[in-house]
C-alpha positions as CSV (number, residue, x, y, z in Angstrom):
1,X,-27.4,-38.5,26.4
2,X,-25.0,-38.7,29.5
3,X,-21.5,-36.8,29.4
4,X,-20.4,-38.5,32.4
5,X,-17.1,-40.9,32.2
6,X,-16.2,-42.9,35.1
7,X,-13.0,-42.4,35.6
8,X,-11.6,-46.0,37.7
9,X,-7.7,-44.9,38.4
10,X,-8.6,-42.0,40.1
11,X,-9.4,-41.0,43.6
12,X,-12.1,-39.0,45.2
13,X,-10.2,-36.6,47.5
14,X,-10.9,-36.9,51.4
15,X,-11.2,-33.8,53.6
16,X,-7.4,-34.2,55.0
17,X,-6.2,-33.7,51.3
18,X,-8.7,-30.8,50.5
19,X,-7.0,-29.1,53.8
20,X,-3.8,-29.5,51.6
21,X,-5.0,-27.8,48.6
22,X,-6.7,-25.4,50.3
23,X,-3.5,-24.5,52.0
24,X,-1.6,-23.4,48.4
25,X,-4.4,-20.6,47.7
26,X,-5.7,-20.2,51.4
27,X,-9.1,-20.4,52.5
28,X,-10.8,-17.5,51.3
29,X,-9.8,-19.1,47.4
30,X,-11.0,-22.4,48.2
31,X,-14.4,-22.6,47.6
32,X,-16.5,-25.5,49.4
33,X,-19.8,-23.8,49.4
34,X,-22.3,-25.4,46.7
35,X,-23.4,-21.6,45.9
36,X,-20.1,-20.2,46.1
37,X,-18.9,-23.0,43.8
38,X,-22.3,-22.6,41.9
39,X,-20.8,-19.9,38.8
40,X,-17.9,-22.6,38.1
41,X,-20.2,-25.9,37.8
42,X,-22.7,-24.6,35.5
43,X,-22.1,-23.0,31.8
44,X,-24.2,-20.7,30.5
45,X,-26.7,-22.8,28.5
46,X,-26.8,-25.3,31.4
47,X,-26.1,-28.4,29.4
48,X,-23.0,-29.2,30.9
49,X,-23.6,-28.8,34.6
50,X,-21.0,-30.4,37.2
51,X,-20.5,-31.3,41.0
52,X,-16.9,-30.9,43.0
53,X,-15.7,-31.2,46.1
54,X,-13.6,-28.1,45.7
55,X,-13.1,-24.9,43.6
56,X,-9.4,-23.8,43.5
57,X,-8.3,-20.0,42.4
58,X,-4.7,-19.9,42.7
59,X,-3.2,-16.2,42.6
60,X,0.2,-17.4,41.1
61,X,1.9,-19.8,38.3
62,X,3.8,-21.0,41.6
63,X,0.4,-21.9,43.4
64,X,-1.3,-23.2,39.9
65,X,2.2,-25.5,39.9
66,X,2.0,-26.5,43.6
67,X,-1.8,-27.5,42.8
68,X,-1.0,-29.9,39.7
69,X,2.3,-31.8,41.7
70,X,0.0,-32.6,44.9
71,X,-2.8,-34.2,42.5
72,X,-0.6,-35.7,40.3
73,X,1.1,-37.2,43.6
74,X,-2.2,-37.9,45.3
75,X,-4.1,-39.1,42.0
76,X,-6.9,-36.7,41.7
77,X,-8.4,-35.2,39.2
78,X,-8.0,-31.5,38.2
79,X,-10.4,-29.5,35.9
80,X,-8.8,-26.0,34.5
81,X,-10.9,-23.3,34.0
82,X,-11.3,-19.5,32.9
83,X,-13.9,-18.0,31.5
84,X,-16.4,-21.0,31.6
85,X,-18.2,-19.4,28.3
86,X,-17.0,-22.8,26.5
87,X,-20.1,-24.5,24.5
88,X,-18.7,-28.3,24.5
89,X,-18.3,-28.8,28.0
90,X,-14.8,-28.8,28.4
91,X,-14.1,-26.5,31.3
92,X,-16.8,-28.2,33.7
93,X,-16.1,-31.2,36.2
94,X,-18.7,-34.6,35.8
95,X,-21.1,-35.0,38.2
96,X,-19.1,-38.0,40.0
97,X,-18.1,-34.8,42.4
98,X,-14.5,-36.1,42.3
99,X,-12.6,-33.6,40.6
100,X,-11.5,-30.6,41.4
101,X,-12.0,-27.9,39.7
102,X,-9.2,-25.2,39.5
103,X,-10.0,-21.5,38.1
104,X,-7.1,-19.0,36.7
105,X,-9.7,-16.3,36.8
106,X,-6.6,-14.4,39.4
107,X,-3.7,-14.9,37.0
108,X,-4.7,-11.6,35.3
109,X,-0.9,-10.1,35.1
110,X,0.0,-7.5,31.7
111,X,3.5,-9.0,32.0
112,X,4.9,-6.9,29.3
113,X,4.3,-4.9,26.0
114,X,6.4,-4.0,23.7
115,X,4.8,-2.0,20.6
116,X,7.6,-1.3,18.9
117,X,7.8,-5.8,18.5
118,X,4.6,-6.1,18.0
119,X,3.9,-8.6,21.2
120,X,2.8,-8.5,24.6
121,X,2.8,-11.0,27.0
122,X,-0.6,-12.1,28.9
123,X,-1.7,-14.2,31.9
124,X,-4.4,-17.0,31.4
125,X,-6.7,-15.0,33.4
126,X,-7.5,-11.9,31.8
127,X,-10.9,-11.6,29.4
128,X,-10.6,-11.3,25.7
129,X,-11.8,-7.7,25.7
130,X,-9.3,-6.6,28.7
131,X,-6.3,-7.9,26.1
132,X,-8.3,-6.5,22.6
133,X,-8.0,-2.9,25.4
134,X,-4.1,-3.1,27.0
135,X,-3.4,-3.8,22.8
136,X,-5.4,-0.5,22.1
137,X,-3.2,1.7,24.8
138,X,-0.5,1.4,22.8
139,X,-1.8,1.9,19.5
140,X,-2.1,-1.9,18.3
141,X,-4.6,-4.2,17.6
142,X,-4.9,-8.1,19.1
143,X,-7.2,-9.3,16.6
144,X,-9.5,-12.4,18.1
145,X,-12.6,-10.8,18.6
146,X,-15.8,-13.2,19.3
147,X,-19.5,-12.4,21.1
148,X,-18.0,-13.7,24.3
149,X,-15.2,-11.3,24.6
150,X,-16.2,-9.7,28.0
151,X,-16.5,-12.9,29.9
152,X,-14.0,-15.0,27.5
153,X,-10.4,-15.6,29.4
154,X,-7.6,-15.7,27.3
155,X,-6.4,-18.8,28.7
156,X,-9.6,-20.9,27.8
157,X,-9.1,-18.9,24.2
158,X,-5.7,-20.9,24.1
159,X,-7.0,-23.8,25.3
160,X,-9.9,-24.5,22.4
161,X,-7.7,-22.3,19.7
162,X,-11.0,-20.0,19.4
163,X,-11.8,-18.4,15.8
164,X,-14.1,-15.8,15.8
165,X,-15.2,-13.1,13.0
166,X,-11.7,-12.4,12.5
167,X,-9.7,-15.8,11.1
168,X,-10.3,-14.5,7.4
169,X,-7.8,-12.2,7.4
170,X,-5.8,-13.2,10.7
171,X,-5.6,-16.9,11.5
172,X,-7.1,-18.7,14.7
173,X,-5.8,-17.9,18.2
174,X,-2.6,-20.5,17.6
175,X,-1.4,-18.2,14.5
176,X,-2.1,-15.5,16.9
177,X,0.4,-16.5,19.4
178,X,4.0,-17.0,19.7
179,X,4.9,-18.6,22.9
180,X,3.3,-20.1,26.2
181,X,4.0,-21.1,29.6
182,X,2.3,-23.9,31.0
183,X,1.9,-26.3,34.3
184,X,2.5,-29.8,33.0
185,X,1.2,-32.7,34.7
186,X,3.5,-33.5,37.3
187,X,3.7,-29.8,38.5
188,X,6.9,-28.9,36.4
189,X,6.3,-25.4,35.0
190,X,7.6,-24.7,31.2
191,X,8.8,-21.7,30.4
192,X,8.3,-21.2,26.7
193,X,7.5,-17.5,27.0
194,X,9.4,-16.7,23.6
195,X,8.9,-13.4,21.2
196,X,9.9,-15.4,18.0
197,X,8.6,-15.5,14.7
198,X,10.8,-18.4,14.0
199,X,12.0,-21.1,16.0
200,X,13.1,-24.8,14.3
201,X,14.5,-26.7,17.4
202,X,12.6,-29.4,17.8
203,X,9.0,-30.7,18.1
204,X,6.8,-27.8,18.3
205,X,5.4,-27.9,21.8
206,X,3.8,-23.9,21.6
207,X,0.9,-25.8,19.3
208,X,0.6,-29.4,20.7
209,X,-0.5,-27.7,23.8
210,X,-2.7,-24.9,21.9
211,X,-5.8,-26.2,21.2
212,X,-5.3,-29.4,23.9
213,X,-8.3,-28.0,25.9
214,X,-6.5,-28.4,29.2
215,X,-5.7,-32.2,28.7
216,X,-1.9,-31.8,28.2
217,X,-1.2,-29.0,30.3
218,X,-2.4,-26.2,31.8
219,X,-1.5,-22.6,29.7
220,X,-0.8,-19.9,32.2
221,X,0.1,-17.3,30.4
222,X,1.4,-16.4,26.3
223,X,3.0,-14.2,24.0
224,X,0.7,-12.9,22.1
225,X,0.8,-11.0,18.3
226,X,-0.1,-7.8,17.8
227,X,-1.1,-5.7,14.6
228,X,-1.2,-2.3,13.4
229,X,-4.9,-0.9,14.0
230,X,-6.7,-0.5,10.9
231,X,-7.4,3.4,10.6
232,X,-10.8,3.1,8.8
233,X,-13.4,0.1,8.8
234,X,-16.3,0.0,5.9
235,X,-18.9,-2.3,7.3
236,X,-22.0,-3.3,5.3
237,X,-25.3,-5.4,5.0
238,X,-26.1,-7.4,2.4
239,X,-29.4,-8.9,1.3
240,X,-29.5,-12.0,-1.3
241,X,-32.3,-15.2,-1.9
242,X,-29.7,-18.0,-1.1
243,X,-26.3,-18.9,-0.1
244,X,-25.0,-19.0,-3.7
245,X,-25.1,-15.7,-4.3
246,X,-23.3,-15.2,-1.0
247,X,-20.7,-17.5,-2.1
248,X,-19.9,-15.2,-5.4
249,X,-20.2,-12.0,-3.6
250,X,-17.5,-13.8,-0.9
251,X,-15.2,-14.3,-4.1
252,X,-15.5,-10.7,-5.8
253,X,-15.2,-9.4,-2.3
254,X,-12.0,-11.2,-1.6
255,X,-10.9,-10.3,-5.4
256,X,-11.3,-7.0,-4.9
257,X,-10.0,-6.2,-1.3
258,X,-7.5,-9.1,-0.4
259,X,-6.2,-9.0,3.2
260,X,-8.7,-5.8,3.8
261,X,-11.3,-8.1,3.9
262,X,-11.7,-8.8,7.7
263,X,-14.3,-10.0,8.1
264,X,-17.4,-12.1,6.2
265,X,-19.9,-13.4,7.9
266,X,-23.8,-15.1,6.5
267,X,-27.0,-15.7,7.9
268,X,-30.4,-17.0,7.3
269,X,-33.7,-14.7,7.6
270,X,-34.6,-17.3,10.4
271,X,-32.0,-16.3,13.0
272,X,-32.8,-12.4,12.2
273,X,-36.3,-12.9,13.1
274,X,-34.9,-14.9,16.4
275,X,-32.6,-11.8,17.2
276,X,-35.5,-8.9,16.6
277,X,-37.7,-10.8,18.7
278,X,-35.5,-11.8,21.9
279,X,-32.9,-9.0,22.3
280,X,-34.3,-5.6,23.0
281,X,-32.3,-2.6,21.2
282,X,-31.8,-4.6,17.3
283,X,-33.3,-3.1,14.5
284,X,-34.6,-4.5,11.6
285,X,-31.7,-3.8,8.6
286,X,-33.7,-3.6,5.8
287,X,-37.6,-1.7,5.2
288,X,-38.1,-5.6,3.2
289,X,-37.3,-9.3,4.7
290,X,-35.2,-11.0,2.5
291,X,-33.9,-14.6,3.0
292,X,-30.1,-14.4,3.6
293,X,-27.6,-11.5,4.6
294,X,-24.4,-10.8,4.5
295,X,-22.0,-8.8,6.5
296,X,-19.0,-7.4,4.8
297,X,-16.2,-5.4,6.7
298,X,-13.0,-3.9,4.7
299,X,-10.4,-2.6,7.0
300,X,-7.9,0.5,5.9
301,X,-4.4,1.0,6.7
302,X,-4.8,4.7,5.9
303,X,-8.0,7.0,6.7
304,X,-8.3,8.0,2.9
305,X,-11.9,6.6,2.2
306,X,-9.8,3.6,0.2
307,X,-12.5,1.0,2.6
308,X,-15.5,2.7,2.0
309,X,-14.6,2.5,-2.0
310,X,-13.5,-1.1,-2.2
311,X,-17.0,-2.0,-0.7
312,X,-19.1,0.4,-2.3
313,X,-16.9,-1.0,-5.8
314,X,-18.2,-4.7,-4.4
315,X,-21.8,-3.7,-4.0
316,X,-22.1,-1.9,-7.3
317,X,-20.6,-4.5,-8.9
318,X,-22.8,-7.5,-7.3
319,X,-25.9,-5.2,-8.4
320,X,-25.0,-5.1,-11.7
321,X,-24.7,-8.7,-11.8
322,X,-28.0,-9.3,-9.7
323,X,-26.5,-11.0,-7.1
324,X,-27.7,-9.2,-4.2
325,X,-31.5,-7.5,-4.0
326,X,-30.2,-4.6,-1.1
327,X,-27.1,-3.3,0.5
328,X,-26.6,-0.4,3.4
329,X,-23.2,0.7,4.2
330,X,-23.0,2.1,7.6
331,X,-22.5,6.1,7.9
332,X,-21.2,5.9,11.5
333,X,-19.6,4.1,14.0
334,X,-22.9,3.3,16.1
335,X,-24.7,2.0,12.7
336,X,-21.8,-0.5,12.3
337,X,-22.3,-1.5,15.7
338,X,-26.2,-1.6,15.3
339,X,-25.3,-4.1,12.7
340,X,-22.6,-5.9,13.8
341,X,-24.9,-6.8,17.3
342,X,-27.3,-8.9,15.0
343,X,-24.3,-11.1,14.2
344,X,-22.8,-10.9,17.5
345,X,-26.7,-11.6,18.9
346,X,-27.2,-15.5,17.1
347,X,-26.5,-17.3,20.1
348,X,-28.3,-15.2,22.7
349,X,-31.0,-15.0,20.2
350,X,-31.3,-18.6,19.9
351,X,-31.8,-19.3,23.5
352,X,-35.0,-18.1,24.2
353,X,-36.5,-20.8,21.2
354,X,-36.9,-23.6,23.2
355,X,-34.5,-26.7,23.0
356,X,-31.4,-25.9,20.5
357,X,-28.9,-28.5,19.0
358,X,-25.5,-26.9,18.1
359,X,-23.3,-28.2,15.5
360,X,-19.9,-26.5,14.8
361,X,-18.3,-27.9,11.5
362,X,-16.5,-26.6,8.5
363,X,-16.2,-27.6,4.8
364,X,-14.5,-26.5,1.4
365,X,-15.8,-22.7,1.3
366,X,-16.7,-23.3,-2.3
367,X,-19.1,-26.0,-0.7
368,X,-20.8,-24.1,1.9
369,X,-24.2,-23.6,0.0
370,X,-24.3,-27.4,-1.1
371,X,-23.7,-28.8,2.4
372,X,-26.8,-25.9,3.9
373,X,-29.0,-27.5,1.1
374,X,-28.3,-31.1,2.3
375,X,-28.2,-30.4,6.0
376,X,-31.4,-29.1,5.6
377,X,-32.7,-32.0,3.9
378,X,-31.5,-34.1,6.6
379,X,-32.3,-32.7,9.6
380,X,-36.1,-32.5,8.1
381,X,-36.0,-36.0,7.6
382,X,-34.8,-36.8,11.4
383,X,-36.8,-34.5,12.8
384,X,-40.0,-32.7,10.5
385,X,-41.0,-28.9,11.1
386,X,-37.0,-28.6,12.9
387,X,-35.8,-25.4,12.4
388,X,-32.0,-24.9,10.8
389,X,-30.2,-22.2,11.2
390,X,-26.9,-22.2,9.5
391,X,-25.2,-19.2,10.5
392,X,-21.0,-18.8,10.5
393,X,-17.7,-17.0,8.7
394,X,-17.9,-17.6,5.3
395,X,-14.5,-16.9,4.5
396,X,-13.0,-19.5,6.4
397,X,-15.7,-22.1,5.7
398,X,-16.7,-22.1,9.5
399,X,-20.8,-23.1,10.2
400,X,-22.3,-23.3,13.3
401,X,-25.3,-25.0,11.9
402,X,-27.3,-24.7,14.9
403,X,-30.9,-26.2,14.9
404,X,-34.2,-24.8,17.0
405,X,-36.9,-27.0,17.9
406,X,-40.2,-27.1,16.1
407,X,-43.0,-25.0,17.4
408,X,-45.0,-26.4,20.0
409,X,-42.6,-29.7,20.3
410,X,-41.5,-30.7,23.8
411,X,-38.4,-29.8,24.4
412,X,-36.9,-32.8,26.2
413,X,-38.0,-35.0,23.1
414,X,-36.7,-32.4,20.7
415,X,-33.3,-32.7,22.7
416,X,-33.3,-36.6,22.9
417,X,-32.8,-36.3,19.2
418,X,-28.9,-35.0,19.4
419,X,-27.5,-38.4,18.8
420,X,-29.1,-39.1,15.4
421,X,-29.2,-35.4,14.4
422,X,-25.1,-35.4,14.9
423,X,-25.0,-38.1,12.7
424,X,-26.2,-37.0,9.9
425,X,-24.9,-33.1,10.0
426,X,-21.5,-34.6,10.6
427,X,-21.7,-37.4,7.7
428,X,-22.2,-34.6,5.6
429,X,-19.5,-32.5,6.5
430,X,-17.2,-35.3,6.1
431,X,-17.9,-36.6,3.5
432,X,-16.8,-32.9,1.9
433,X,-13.3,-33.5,3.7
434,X,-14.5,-31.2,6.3
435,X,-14.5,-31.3,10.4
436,X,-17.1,-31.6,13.0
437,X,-15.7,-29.5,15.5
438,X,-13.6,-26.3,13.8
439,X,-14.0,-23.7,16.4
440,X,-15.8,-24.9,19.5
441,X,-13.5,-27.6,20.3
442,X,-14.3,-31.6,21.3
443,X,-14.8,-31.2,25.6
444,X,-17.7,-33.5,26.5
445,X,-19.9,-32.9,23.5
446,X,-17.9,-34.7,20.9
447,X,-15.6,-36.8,22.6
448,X,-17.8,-39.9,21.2
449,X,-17.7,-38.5,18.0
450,X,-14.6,-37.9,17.3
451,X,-13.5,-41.9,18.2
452,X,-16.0,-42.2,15.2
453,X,-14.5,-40.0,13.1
454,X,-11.2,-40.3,13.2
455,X,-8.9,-43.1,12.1
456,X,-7.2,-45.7,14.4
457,X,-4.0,-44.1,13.3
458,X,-5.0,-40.3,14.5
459,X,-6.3,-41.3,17.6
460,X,-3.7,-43.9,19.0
461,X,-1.0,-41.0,17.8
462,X,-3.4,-38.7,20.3
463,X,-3.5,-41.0,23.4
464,X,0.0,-41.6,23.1
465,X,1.0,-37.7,23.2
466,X,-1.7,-37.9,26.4
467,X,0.0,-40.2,27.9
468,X,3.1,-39.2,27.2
469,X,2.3,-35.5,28.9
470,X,-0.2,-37.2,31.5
471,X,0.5,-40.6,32.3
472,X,-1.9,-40.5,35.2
473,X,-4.5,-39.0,33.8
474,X,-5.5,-35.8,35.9
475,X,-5.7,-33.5,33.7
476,X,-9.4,-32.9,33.0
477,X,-9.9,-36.3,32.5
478,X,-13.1,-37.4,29.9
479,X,-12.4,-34.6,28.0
480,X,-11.8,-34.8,24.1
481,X,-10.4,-38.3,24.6
């Protein structure tokens, strides 16, 4: 499969005009080295690798702003970029080396927190983890949390309207945010930096832009919400023989707890054995293998033990009514963590298996088992001996149905099969009202698919707000449309 797009009504830019951008950041932050450039042109799996004739790293909104007017003038292409941890390949340039790509890694101001509001407001540049820690300093909590929250920006968080463990009990990153500021196409900066639970006046811009993955405008920095920290967590394992089962423990769980439940997540024995086998440090949960698990966390608002009870209540319950075959409840912080890291572990787990073919989708959460069970069947049929692994956040219906090449098969040919595989895993999750791209975004990976997805309505309304925000069509161009 080729990602590439020609891109006709734009230009390739000549060395007088890099001399012009290079002059808004200065030299040392204008990177025309093929290894310097090297970290920004490749993601981490290395499906999505890029060429350009020049990395940008403004240190300012101002610079970022000054950037975006001169290619909008000139007609050249711009690619934003953060953390470059994105799995769809929207924050890398094509290989046409005509685009340039422009990093916000420097925009990494704390502009200002205020507690006792419950907000602080964030540049585009600072990681995940650096925001979940400023939160911390003043006793709150920011809630996003995913694997990639040391190398994650905020900005690129934004920009796809990531989900993560937490969206059971706290929303995705655009319920997580209350105003932006952005660089719109033609270099105009828009101040919507505003600490409001409730505005009405007019269109709401704040979310059009959320979740545009850099193809309206480029977010530079955001109000975010913040949350009291829980003052006790419960986390625990849970063993069962199918997704079923994990299903009904999800309801009692969510019966029992409410908004304590944070957290839900499910996987398959497959991906455990993956994990234990690739990343040095896991342990094995359980003294027995059993074929799916569970991980259950209950947050307090109190430490009076009221966590640890609901999910020990849960467990004994789901025993009783032989829904699960084992349970551990972790005793300590570092046993939550030990278990926590087999969750957080799927993806790096993964890698090492040869070629992988990642689907992100969600469906009804009452119909998670019965699209596993007919993924399953599918995937078999396109390619025999595959191996699915259909991993995800139960609560909020969320599976990254991810699946490993057979044993021994060439990777290459295994890989050649993403077209007709994506067919059928997304035919499914339609056909249950359900999307094919619910966390990860569209980039590069989807864009054909969601033309073939969507009605004629949905997307001319789409490429009529592009055009409307980008009538020449710089900003990251062959992305998601």
């Amino acid at each position: 499969m080729s990602f590439d797009a020609p891109i006709p009504s734009l230009l390739t830019p000549d060395a007088a005009l890099i001399q012009r951008f290079a002059a808004i950041v200065g030299q040392e932050h204008a990177l025309t080295d093929p290894d310097q450039q090297m970290p920004f042109l490749v993601e981490w799996r290395d499906q999505f690798p890029g060429r350009s004739p020049l990395v940008l790293r403004p240190g300012s909104v101002a610079e970022v702003a000054a950037i975006v007017k001169l290619a909008n003038e000139a007609r050249v292409a711009i690619v934003p970029q953060t953390g470059n941890t994105g799995l769809v390949g929207g924050q890398t340039p094509h290989m046409t080396n005509t685009e340039i790509v422009l990093s916000l890694v420097r925009l990494r101001k704390v502009r200002h927190v205020d507690a006792a509001g419950y907000t602080m407001t964030v540049e585009a540049g600072l990681t995940l983890a650096e925001v979940q820690a400023e939160a911390e300093k003043v006793g709150r909590l920011f809630p996003l949390t995913l694997p990639s929250e040391g190398s994650c920006r905020i900005g690129g968080n934004l920009a796809t309207n990531a989900g993560g463990v937490g969206v059971l009990a706290y929303g995705n990153t655009r319920q997580l945010v209350l105003g932006i500021e952005a660089v719109m196409a033609d270099g105009r900066v828009w101040d919507g930096l505003r600490a409001v639970k409730k505005d009405n006046s007019g269109y709401d811009l704040r979310d059009l832009l959320i979740g545009s993955e850099g193809t309206l405008g480029i977010i530079t920095a955001a109000v975010l919400k913040l949350y009291p920290r829980p003052a006790e967590k419960a986390t625990a394992m849970v063993a069962l023989t199918a997704p079923e089962p994990v299903l009904d423990l999800f309801v009692m769980a969510q019966e029992a707890s409410g908004q304590a439940l944070t957290a839900f997540e499910f996987m398959p024995r497959i991906v455990i054995d993956m994990i234990l086998r690739n990343i040095k440090g896991t342990r094995e949960p359980f003294p027995t293998r059993y074929p799916w698990y569970a991980l259950l966390e209950i947050s307090g608002a109190k430490a009076d033990g009221t966590a640890n009870a609901t999910i020990e209540q849960v467990l004994t319950e789901a025993s009783e009514r032989g829904l699960i075959l084992d349970a551990t409840i972790a005793g300590s912080l570092t046993q939550a963590k030990d278990l926590w890291r087999l969750r957080e572990g799927v993806s790096e787990g993964q890698k090492y298996e040869g070629g992988n073919i990642k689907h992100d989708v969600s469906v009804p959460v009452a119909r998670i088992p019965e699209f596993l069970r007919r993924a399953d069947a599918a995937v078999e049929a396109v390619c025999p001996g595959a191996r699915p692994i259909g991993v995800g956040h139960f609560g909020d219906g969320n599976i990254h149905y991810n699946v490993a090449q057979p044993l021994g098969m060439d990777k290459n040919a295994f890989l050649a099969l993403t077209d007709p595989m994506g067919d059928v895993v997304h035919a499914i999750a339609l056909d249950m009202n359900g999307s094919i791209a619910a966390e990860h975004g569209v980039g590069r990976l989807k864009r054909h698919a969601l033309a073939e997805t969507k009605s004629a309505v949905e997307i001319d309304m789409m490429r009529r707000i592009k055009a409307a925000f980008d009538p020449n069509g710089i900003l990251n161009p062959g992305k998601l449309l």
